[in-house]
C-alpha positions as CSV (number, residue, x, y, z in Angstrom):
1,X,7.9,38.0,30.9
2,X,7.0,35.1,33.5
3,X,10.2,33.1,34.8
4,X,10.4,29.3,34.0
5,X,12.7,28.4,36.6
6,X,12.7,29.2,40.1
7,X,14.6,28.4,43.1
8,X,13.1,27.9,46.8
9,X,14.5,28.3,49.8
10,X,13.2,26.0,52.3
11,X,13.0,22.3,53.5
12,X,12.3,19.6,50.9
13,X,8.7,19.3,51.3
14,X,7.2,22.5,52.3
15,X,9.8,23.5,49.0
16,X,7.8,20.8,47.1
17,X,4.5,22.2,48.1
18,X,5.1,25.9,47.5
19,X,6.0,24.7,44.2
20,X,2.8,22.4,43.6
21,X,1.0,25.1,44.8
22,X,2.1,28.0,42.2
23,X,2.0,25.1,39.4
24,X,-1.9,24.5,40.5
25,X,-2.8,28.5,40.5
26,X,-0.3,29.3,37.7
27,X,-0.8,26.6,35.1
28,X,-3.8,25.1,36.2
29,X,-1.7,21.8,36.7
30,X,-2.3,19.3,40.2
31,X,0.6,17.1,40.8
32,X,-1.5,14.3,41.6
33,X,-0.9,11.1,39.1
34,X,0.7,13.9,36.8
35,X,3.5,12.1,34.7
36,X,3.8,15.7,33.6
37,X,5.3,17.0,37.2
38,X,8.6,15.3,38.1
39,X,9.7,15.6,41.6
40,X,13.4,14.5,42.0
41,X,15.4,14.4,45.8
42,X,19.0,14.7,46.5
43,X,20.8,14.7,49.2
44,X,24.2,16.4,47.5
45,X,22.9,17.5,43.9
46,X,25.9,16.3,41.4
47,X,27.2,17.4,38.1
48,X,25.8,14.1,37.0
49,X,22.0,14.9,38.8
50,X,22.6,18.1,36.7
51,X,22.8,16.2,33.6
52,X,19.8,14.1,34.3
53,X,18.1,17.2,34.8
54,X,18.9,18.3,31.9
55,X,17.9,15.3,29.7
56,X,14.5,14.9,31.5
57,X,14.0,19.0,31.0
58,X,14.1,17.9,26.7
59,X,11.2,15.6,26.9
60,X,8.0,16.6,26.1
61,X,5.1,16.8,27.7
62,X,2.8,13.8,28.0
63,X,-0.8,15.1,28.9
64,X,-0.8,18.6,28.0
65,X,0.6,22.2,27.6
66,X,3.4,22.2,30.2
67,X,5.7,19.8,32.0
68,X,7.3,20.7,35.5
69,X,10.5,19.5,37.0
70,X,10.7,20.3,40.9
71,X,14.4,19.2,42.0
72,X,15.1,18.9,45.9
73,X,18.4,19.2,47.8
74,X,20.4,19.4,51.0
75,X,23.1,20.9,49.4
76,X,24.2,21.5,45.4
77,X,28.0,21.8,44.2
78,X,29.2,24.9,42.0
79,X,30.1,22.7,39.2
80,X,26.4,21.6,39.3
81,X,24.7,25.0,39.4
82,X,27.2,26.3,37.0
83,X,25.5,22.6,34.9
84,X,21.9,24.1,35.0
85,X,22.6,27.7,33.9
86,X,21.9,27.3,30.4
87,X,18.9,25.3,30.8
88,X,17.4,27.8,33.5
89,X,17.9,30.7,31.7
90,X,16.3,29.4,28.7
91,X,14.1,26.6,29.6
92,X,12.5,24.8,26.3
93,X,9.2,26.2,25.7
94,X,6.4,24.6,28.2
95,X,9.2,23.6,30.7
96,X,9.0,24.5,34.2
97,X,12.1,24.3,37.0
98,X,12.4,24.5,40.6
99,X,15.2,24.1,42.6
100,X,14.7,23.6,46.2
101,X,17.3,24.0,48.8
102,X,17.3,25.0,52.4
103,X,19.4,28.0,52.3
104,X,20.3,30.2,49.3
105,X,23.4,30.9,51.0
106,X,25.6,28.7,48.9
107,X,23.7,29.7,45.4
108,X,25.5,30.6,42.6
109,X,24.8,34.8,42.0
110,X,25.4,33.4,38.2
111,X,22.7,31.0,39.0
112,X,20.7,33.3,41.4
113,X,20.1,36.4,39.1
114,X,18.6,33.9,36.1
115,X,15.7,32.2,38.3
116,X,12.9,33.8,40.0
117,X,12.7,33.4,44.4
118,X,10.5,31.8,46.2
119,X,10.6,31.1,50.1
120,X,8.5,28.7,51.7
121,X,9.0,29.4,55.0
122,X,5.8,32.1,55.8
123,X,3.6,30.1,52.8
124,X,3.1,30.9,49.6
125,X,1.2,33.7,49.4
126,X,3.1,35.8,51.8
127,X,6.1,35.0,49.9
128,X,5.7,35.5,46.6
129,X,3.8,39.4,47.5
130,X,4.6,40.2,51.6
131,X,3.3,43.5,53.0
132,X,6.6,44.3,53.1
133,X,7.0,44.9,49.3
134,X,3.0,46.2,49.5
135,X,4.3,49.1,51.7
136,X,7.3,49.8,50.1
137,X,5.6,49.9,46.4
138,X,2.6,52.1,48.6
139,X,4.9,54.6,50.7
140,X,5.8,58.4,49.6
141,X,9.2,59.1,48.8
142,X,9.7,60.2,52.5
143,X,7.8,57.1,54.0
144,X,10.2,54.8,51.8
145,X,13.1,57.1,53.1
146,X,12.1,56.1,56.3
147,X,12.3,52.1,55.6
148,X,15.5,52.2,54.2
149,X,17.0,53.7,57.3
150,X,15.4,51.3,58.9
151,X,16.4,48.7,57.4
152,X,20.2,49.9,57.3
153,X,20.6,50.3,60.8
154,X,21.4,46.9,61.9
155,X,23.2,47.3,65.4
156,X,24.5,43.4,65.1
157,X,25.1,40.5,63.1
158,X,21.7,39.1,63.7
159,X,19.6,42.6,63.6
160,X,21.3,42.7,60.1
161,X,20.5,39.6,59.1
162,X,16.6,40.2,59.8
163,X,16.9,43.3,58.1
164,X,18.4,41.6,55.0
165,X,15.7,39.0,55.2
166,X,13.1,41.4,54.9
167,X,14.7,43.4,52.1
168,X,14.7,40.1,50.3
169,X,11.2,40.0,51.0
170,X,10.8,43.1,50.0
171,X,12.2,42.7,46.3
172,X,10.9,39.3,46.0
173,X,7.0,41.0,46.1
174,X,8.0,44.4,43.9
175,X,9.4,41.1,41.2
176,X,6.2,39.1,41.3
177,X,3.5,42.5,41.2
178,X,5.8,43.8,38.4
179,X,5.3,40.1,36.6
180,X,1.8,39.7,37.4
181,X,1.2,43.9,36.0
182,X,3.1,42.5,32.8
183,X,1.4,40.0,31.9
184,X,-0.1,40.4,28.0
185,X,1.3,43.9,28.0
186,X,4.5,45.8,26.9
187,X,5.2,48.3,29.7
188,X,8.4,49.2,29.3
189,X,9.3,51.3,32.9
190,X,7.8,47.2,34.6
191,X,10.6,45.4,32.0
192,X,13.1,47.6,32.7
193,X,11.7,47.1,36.5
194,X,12.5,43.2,36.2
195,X,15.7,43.6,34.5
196,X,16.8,45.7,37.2
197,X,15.6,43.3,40.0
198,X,17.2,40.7,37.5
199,X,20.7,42.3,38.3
200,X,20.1,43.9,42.1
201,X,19.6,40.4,42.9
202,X,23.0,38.5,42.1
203,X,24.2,40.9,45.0
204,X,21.2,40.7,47.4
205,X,22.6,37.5,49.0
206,X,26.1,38.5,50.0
207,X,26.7,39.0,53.6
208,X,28.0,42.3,52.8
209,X,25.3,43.0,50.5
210,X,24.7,46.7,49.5
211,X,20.9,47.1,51.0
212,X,20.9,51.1,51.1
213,X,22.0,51.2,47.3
214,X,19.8,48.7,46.2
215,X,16.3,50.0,47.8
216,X,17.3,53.4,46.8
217,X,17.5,52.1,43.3
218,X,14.3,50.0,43.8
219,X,12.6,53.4,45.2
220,X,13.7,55.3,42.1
221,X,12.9,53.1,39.2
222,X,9.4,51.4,40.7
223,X,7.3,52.9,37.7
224,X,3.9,54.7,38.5
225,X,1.5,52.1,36.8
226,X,2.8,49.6,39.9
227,X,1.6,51.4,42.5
């Protein structure tokens, strides 16, 4: 099943134009003179901005199928994320969400392992399937072997933090092929694939995050119809 709500990691605008973008090859929606796309900025995203949120999210749409919220900020409180759970893991039916911050370093896992992720910084379609995640899905057992050694070998706090970055890369493009494979079918091994990533991914963001378990899992469970 597609996601409704996503969050983006990058600056406000290049945010707001990854999200246009997969809103014009997704839904077949442009932003421009859209009442139907909302694009709200923030510079601290409140409990009350949560609310808004919220309310605007219960409308209904004015030209068409689907209506599109894109919310941008410097920086969200807890007590806000922890506002927009309910409405980003169920989203009424046409509504889409994106949050846009420049770091997914102070995101909720709670909030993090109900959205989809998107990163703006190498473009859109880099992001949402990197050769990383091609290779990875591609590689033999003993090729993907060889990546995760790789990319658990960190010698210092910034060679880890590349290496996290691409492992984040990594499962970011196994999520969106497995979404884009599912699509109008029941494939159980890709569902169970997604619910996986689903929960991999509230502990994909922690400094200390468990990379080696969680591409060994990813390596075992990536089902045969993906590659």
């Amino acid at each position: 099943m597609q996601h409704q709500a996503f969050v983006i990691e990058g600056e406000e605008e290049q945010g707001i134009k990854t999200a246009e973008m997969w809103v014009r090859q997704e839904l077949k929606m442009s932003a421009k003179g859209n009442p139907d796309i909302v694009i709200l900025r923030y510079g601290l995203f409140s409990v009350e901005d949560a609310r808004r949120v919220i309310e605007l999210a219960a409308g209904v749409s004015l030209t068409g199928e689907y209506r599109v919220l894109i919310i941008a900020a410097n920086r969200a409180y807890h007590e806000a994320q922890n506002a927009l759970l309910k409405i980003f893991e169920e989203p009424p039916l046409g509504m889409y969400l994106f949050l846009i911050l420049p770091t997914l370093g102070g995101l909720l896992p709670t909030l993090r392992s109900r959205v989809g992720i998107l990163n703006s910084h190498e473009g859109f379609a880099k992001t949402l399937i990197s050769e990383e995640a091609t290779q990875f899905i591609k590689a033999s057992r003993e090729k993907r072997s060889a990546i995760i050694k790789k990319l658990t070998s960190g010698k210092d706090e910034e060679g880890r933090r590349e290496n996290r970055d691409e492992v984040i890369r990594i499962v970011n493009g196994i999520e969106a092929i497995a979404h884009k494979m599912s699509r109008g079918k029941e494939d159980r091994a890709i569902i169970e694939l997604l619910a996986d990533i689903a929960v991999l991914r509230s502990h994909l963001y922690d400094r200390s995050a468990p990379i080696r378990m969680i591409l060994e899992h990813l390596s075992l469970v990536i089902p045969k119809s993906l590659i």
